[in-house]
C-alpha positions as CSV (number, residue, x, y, z in Angstrom):
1,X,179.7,52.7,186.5
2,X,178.7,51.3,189.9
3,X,180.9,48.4,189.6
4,X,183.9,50.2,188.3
5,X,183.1,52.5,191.4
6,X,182.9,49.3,194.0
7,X,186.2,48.1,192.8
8,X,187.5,51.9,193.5
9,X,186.3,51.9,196.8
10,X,187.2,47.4,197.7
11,X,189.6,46.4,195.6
12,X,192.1,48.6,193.3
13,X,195.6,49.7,194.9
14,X,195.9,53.1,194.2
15,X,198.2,53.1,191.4
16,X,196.2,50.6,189.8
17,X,193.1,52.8,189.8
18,X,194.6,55.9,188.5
19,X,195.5,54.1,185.7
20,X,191.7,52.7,185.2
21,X,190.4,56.0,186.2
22,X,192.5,57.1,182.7
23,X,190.7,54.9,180.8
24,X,186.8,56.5,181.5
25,X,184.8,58.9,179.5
26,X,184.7,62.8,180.7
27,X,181.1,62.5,182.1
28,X,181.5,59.4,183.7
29,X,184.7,60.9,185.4
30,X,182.3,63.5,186.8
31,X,180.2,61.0,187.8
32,X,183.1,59.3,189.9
33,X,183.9,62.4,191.5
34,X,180.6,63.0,193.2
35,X,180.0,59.5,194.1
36,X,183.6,57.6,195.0
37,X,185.1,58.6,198.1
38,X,188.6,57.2,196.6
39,X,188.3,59.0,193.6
40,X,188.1,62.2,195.8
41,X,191.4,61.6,197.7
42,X,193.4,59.9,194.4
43,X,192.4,62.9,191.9
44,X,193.1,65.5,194.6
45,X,196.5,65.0,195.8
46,X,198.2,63.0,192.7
47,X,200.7,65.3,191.4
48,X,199.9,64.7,187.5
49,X,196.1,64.1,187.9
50,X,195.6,67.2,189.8
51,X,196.7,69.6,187.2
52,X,195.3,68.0,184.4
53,X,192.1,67.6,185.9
54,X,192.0,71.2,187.1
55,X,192.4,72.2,183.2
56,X,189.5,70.4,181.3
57,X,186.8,70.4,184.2
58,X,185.0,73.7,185.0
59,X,181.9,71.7,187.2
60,X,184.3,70.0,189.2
61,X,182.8,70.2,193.0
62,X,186.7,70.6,193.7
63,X,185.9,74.2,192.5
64,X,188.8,74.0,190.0
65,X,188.9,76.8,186.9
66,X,188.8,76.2,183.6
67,X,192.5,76.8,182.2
68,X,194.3,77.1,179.0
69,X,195.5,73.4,178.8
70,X,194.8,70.6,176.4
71,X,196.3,68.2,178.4
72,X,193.5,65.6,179.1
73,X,193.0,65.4,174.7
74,X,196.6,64.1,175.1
75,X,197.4,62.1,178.3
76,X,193.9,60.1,178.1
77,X,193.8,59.1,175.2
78,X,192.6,61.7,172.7
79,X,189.4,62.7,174.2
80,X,189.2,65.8,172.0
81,X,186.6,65.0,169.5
82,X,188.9,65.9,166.2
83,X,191.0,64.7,164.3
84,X,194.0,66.3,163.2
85,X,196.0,65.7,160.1
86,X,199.4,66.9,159.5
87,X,201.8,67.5,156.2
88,X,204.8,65.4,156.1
89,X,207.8,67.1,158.0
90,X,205.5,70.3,159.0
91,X,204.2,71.6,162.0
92,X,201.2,73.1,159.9
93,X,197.4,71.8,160.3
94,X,195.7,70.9,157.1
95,X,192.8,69.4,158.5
96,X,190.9,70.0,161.9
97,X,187.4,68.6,161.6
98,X,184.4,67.0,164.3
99,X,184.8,63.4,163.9
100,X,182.7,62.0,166.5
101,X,179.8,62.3,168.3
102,X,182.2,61.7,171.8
103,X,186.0,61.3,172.1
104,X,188.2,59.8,169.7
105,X,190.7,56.6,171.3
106,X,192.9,56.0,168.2
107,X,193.5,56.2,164.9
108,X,195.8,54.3,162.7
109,X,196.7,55.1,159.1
110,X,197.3,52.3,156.4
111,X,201.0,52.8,155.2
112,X,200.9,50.0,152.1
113,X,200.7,51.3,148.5
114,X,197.9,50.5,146.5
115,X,194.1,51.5,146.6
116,X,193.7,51.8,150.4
117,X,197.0,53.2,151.0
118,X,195.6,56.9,151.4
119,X,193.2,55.7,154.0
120,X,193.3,56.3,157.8
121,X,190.6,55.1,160.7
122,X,189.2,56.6,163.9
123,X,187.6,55.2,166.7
124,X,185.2,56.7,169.8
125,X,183.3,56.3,172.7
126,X,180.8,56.6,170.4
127,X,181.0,52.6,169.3
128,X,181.9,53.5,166.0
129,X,184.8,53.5,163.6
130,X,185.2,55.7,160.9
131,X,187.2,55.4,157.5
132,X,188.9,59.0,156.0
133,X,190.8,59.4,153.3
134,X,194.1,61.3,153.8
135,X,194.0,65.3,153.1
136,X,195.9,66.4,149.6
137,X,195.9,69.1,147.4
138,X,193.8,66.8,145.5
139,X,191.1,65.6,148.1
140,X,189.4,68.5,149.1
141,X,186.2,66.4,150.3
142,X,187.2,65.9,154.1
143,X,183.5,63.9,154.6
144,X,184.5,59.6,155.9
145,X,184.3,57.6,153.4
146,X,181.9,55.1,155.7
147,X,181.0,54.5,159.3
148,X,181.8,50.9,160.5
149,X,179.0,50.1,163.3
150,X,178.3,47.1,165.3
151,X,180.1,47.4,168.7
152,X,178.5,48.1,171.6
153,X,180.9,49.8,173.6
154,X,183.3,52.4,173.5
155,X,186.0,51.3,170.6
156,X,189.2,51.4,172.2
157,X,192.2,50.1,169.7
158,X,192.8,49.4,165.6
159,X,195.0,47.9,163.8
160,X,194.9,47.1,160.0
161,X,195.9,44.1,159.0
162,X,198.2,41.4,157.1
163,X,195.5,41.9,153.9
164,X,195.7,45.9,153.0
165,X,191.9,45.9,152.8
166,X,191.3,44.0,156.1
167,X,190.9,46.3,159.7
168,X,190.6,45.4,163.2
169,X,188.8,47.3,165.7
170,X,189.1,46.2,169.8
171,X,186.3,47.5,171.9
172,X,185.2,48.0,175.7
173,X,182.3,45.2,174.7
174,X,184.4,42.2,174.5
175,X,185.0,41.9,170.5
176,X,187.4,42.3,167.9
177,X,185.8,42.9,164.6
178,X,187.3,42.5,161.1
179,X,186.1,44.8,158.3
180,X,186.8,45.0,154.8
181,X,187.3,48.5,153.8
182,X,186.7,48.0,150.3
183,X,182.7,46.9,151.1
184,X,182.6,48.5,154.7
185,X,181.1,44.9,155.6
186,X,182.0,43.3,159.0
187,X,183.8,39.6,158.0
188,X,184.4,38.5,161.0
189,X,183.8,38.8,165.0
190,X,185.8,37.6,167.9
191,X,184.5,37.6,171.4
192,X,186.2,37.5,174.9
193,X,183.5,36.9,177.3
194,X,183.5,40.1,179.6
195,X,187.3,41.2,179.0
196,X,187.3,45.1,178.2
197,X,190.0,45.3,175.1
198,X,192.3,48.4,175.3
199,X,195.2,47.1,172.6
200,X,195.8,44.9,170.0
201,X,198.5,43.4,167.7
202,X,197.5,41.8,164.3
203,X,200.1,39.1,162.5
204,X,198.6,36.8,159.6
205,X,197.9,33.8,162.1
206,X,196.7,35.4,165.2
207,X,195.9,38.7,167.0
208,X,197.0,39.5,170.5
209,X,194.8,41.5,172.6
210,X,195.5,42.7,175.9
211,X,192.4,43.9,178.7
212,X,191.8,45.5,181.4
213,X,192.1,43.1,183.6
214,X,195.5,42.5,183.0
215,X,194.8,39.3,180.6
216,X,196.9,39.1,177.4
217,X,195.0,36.9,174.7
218,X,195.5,35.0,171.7
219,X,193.0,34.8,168.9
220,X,193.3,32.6,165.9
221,X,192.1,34.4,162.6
222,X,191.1,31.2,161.0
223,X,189.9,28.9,163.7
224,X,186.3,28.4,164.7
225,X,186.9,28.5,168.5
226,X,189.1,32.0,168.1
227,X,190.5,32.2,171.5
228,X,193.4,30.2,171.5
229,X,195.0,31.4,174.6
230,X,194.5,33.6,177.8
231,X,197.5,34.7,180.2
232,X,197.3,36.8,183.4
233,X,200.4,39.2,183.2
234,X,202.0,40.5,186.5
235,X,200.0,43.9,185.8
236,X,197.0,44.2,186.4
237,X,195.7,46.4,183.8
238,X,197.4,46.1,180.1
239,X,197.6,49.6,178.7
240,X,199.7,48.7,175.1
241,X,201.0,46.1,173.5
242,X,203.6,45.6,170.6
243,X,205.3,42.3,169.6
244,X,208.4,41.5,167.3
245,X,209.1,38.0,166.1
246,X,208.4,36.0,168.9
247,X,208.6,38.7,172.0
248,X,205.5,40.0,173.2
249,X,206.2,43.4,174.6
250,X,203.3,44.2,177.8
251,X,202.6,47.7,178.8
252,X,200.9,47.8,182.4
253,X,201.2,49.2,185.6
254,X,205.1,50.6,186.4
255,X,206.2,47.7,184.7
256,X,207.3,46.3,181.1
257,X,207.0,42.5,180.5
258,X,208.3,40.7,178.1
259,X,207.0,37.1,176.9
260,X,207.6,34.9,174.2
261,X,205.1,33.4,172.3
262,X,206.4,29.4,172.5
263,X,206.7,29.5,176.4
264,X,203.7,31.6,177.8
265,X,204.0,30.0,181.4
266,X,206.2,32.9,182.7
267,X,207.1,36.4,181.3
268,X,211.2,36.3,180.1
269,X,211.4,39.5,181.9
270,X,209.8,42.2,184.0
271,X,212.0,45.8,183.4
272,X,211.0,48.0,186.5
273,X,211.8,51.6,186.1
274,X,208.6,53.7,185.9
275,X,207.3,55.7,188.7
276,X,204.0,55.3,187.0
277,X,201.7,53.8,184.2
278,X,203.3,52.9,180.8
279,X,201.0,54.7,178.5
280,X,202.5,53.4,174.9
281,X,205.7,51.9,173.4
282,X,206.8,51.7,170.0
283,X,209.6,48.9,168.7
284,X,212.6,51.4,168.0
285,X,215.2,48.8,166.8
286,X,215.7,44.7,166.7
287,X,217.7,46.1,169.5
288,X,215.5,48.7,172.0
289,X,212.2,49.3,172.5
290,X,210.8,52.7,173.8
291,X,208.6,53.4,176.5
292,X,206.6,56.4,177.8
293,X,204.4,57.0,180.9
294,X,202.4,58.8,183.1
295,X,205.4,60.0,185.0
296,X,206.7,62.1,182.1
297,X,209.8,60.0,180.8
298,X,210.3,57.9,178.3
299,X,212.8,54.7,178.8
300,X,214.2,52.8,175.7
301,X,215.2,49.0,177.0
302,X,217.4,46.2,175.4
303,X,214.6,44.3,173.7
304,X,215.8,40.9,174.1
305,X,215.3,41.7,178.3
306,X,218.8,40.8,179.3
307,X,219.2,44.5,180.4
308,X,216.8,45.2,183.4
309,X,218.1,48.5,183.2
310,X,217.3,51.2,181.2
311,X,219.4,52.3,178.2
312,X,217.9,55.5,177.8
313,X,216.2,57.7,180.2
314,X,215.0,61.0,179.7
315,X,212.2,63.5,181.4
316,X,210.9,64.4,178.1
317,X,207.3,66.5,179.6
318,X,206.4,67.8,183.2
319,X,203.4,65.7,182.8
320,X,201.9,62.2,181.4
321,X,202.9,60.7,178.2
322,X,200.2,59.6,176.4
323,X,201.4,58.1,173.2
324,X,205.4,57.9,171.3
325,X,206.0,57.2,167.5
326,X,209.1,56.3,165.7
327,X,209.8,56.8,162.4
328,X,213.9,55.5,160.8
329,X,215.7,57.1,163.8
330,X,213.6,60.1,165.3
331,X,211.5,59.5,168.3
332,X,207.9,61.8,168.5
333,X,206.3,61.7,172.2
334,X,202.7,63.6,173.0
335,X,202.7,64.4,176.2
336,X,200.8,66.5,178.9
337,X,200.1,70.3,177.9
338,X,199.4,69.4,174.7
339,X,203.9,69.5,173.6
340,X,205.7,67.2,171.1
341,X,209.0,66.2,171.8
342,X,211.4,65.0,169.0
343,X,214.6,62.5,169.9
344,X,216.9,61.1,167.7
């Protein structure tokens, strides 16, 4: 905590540390406020922290109220401590339930057929990641199935892999970790040095990673010596991450990058058009990806970069984006105030 408050106070520009400030646990939050001067003046004035902040924190020594909004479960990251699972097509909770001992970052839910195909994960400040099995009118047992332990920092990202048994957890420690569902045993580990992991992309040969710091990494899944590449984007903090073929599509501050894989020297485009952080993107088509972010829009770009303009632009919430799904040819964003928006 005191370093990430020196590099508040030294260092960070001040978009760049909102961002960051998004990406720290409730209590250490509080802990910010009472002791970083630049926290005070960021959190105060910013026209989407301020309202959100006023919601979830009663203590604050802003003397803000409590309020009615879920926003901050949304917009950083799911800090809610539950997990929600919903029926196919309907707005209609079949499952609320504590999952954690602290905040949930992400979940992912394996989509091939087979034995593990009714399986979904979570992960938390906690260090842990959890295995479920999806809610029926069959499974009435709403217990995990296991808890997958080993990191030692807050688990930030998962992905499942190539191998439908195989998952990949990314963590605030420095690893990616490989477990097999089937045993709950961790096969493999693959560390970064100090590099705090906030997203991840998993292909048969190699996993992409991208920190912090603003570094995008390669990692082989078979070599001894894992790390196989490091790149400093143009943003300085890499908040998501997707990749098609050989594009690499970076998430960061304001900006979207795009990189491909055989020529990592340069990026093969930077597409300006945010106001703010890009929270999440999701590959729509071979032809546009989708972006949402902090400043409460969501952009869809040519996905080849040849376009530095936006195709689509909409205000889709008064407030920060937190994540956007796609599914055939509707678009779901979550967004501040705890609201769904549907596009197609």
């Amino acid at each position: 905590m005191r370093r990430t408050k020196d590099c508040m106070e030294l260092v960070l520009p001040a978009d760049v540390a909102l961002l960051v400030f998004a990406f720290l646990a409730p209590r250490e939050l509080l802990t910010m406020e009472m002791t970083c001067r630049r926290f005070q003046l960021l959190v105060a004035t910013n026209r989407i922290w301020q309202p959100l902040y006023t919601s979830m924190y009663p203590r604050s020594h802003f003397g803000l109220q409590h309020g009615r909004s879920t926003a901050w479960k949304h917009v950083f990251l799911h800090k809610s401590n539950q997990r929600r699972a919903w029926t196919k097509g309907i707005a209609r909770c079949v499952l609320s339930k504590a999952a954690h001992a602290d905040g949930i970052n992400a979940i992912a839910a394996q989509k091939s057929l087979g034995p593990t195909g009714n399986l979904f994960a979570t992960c938390s400040f906690d260090h842990t990641v959890k295995l479920w099995r999806k809610p029926s009118a069959l499974v009435s047992d709403t217990a995990p199935l296991s808890t997958l332990s080993g990191h030692q920092n807050a688990v930030w990202s998962l992905a499942w892999g190539p191998s439908p048994s195989d998952l990949y957890s990314a963590s605030f420690d420095g690893t990616i970790r490989r477990w097999d569902v089937g045993t709950s045993v961790n096969t493999r580990v693959l560390w970064a040095n100090a590099d705090r992991l906030l997203c991840m992309v998993v292909e048969e040969d190699n996993v992409w990673t991208g920190s912090l710091t603003g570094h995008m990494i390669q990692w082989s899944n078979a070599s001894s010596n894992p790390v196989t590449g490091r790149i400093q984007c143009a943003t300085p903090c890499i908040s998501s991450l997707e990749k098609r073929r050989h594009l690499l599509y970076v998430g960061g501050v304001k900006h979207l990058e795009i990189w491909d894989d055989r020529y990592l020297q340069s990026p093969v485009a930077l597409l300006k058009g945010h106001d703010q952080a890009i929270m999440a993107m999701a590959l729509y088509s071979d032809a546009m990806v989708m972006t949402v972010s902090k400043d409460g829009t969501l952009k869809g770009w040519d996905a080849s970069g040849s376009n530095p303009t936006p195709i689509l632009d909409v205000r889709v919430h008064n407030a920060a984006v937190r994540s956007i799904a796609v599914r055939f040819e509707v678009c779901v964003g979550l967004g501040g105030g705890g609201h769904d928006g549907v596009w197609w």
